[in-house]
DRENDO-1510 file (C-alpha; in Angstrom, 1 decimal, always signed):
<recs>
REC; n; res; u; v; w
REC; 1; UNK; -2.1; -14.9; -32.5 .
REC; 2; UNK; -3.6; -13.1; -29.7 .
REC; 3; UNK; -6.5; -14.3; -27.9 .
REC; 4; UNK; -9.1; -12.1; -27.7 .
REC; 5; UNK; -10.7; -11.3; -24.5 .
REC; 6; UNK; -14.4; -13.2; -23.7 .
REC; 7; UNK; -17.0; -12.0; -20.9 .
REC; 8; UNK; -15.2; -14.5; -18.2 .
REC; 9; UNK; -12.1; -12.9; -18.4 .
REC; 10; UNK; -13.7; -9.6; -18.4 .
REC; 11; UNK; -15.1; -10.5; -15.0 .
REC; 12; UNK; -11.7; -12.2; -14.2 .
REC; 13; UNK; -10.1; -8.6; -14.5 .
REC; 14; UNK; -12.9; -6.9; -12.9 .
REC; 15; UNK; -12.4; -8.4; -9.7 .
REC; 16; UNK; -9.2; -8.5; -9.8 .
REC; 17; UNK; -9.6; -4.8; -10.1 .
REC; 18; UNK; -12.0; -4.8; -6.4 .
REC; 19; UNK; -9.5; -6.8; -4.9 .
REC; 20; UNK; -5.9; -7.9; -6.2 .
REC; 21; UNK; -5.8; -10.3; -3.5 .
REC; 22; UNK; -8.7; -12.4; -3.7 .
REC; 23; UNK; -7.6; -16.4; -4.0 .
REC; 24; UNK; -8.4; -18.7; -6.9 .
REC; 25; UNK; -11.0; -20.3; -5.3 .
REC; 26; UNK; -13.1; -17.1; -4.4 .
REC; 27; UNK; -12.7; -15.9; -8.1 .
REC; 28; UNK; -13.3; -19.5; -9.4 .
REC; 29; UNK; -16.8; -19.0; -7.7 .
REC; 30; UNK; -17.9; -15.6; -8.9 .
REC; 31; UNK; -17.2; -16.3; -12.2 .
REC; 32; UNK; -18.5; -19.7; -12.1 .
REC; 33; UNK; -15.0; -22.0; -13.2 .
REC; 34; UNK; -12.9; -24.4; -11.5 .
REC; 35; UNK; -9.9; -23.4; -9.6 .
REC; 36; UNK; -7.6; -24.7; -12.0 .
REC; 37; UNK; -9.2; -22.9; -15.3 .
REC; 38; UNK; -8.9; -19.4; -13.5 .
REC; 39; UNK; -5.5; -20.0; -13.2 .
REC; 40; UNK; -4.7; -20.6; -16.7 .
REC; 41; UNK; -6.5; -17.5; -17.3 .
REC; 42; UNK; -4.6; -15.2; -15.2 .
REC; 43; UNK; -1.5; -16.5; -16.2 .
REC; 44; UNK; -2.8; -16.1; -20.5 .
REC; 45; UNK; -4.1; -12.5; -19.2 .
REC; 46; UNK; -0.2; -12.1; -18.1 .
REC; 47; UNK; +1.7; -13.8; -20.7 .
REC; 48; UNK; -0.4; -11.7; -23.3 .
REC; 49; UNK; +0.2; -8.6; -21.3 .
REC; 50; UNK; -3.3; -7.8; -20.5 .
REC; 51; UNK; -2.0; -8.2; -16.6 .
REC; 52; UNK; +1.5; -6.1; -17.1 .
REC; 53; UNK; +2.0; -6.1; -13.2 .
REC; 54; UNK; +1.1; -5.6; -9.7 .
REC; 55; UNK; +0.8; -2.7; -7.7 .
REC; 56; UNK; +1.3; -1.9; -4.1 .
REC; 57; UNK; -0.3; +1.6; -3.5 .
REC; 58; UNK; +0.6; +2.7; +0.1 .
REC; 59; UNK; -0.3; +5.6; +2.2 .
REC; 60; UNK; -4.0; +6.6; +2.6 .
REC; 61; UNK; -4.3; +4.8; +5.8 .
REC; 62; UNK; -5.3; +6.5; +9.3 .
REC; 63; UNK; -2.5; +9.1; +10.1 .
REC; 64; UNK; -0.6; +9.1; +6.9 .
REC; 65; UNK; -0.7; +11.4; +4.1 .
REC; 66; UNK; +0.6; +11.6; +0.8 .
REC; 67; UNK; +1.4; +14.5; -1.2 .
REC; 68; UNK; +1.2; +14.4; -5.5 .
REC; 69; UNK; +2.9; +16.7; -7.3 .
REC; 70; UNK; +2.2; +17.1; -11.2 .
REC; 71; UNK; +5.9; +17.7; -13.3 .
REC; 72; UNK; +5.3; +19.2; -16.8 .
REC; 73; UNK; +8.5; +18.7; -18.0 .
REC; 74; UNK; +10.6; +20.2; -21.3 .
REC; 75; UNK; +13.3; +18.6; -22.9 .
REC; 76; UNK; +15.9; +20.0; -25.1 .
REC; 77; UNK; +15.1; +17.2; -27.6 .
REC; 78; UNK; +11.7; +15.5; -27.4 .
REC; 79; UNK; +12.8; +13.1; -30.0 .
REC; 80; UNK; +16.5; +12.2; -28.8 .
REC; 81; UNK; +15.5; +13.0; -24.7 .
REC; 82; UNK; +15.9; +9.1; -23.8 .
REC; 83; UNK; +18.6; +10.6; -21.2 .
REC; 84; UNK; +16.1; +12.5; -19.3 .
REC; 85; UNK; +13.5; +9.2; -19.4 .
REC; 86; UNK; +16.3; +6.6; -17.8 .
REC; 87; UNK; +17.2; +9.6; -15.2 .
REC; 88; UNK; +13.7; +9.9; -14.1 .
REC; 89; UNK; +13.3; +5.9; -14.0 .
REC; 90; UNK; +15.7; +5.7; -11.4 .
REC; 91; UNK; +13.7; +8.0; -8.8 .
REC; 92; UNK; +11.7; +5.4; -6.7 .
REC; 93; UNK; +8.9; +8.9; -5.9 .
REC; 94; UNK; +7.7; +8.9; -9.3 .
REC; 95; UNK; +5.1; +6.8; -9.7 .
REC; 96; UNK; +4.2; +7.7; -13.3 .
REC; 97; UNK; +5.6; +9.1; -16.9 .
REC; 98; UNK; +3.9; +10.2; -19.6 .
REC; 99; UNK; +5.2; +11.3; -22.7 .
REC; 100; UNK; +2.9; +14.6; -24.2 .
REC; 101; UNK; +1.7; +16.0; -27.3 .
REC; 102; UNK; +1.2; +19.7; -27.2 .
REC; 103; UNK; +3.6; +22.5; -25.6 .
REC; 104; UNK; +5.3; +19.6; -22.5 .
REC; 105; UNK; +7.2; +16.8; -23.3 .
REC; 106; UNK; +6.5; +14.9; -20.4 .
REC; 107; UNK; +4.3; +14.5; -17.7 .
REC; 108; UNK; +5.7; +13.0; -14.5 .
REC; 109; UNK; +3.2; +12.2; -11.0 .
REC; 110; UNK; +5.6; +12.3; -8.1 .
REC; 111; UNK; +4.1; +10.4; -4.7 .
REC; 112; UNK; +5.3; +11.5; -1.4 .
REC; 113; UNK; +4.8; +11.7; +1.9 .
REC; 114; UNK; +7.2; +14.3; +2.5 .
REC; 115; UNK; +7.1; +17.3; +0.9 .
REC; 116; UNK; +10.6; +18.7; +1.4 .
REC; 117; UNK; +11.5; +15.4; -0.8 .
REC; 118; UNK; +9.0; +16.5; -3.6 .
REC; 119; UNK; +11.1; +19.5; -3.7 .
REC; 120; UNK; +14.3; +17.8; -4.0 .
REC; 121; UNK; +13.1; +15.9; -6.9 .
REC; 122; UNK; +12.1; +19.0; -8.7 .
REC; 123; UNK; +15.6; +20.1; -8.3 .
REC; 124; UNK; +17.0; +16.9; -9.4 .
REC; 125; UNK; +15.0; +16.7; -12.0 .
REC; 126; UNK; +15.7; +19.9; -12.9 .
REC; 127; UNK; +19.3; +19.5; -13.0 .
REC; 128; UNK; +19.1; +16.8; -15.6 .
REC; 129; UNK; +20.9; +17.1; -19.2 .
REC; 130; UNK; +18.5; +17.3; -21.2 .
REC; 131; UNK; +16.0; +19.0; -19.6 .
REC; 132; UNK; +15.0; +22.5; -20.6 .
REC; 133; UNK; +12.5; +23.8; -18.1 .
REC; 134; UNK; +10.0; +22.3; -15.4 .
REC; 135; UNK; +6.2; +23.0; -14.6 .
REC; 136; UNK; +5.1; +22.1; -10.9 .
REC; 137; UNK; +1.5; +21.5; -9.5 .
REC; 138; UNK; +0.2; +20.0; -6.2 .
REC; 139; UNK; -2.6; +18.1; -6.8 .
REC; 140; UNK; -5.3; +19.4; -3.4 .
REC; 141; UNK; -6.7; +16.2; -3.5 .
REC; 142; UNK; -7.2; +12.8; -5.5 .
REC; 143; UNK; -11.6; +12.3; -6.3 .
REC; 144; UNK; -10.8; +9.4; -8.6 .
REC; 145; UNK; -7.7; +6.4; -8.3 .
REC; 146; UNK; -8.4; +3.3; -9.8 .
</recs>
């Protein structure tokens, strides 16, 4: 059975969210637990794969830059397309896959902070069995990353 979660862990998660790093002890005392129990709560929230994994997000810093390009891509098959899905896996620039209803079969956010290498993922992608066609959009800016 899973457990369901209470306000505690909802705050547990929330801060987690502000800041990945804070240490037991400072999240022990904003949510008002011992070390110890918030400890036993992250690793529930991870076993029950509330917490699927960590994150390092890089770039945004003084100086750097990083450019996002939104993939819609068509497969030949959307329902036999697992080919084109273990291709994409193994292309450390994309940073997310989504699988689509609608006209595109999946959307793909590549990360990058060289251009010329978003461009040489588009044409490896785009030389995949499997896929059919590609759609490709810069994003201008990001307003909202959570």
């Amino acid at each position: 059975m899973k457990y369901v979660l209470d306000r505690t862990d909802e705050l547990i998660l929330s801060e987690l969210k502000a800041n990945s790093r804070v240490s037991h002890i400072e999240l022990a005392n904003k949510v008002n637990l011992s070390r110890n129990a918030v400890r036993v709560r992250i690793e529930r929230l991870e076993r029950d794969g509330v917490i699927k994994g960590y994150t390092i997000v890089t770039g945004g810093g003084p100086g750097s830059s990083v450019t996002t390009a939104l993939m819609f891509v068509y497969r030949h098959d959307r329902m036999r397309g697992g080919d084109v899905i273990q291709a994409l896996r193994k292309i450390p620039e994309i940073v997310a896959c989504d699988v689509m209803t609608g006209d595109f079969d999946l959307l793909v956010r590549v990360e990058s902070s060289d251009v010329d290498r978003i461009r040489h993922i588009w044409q490896q992608i785009a030389e995949v069995p499997g896929v059919r066609d590609t759609l490709t959009a810069f994003a201008l800016s990001t307003i909202i990353r959570k």
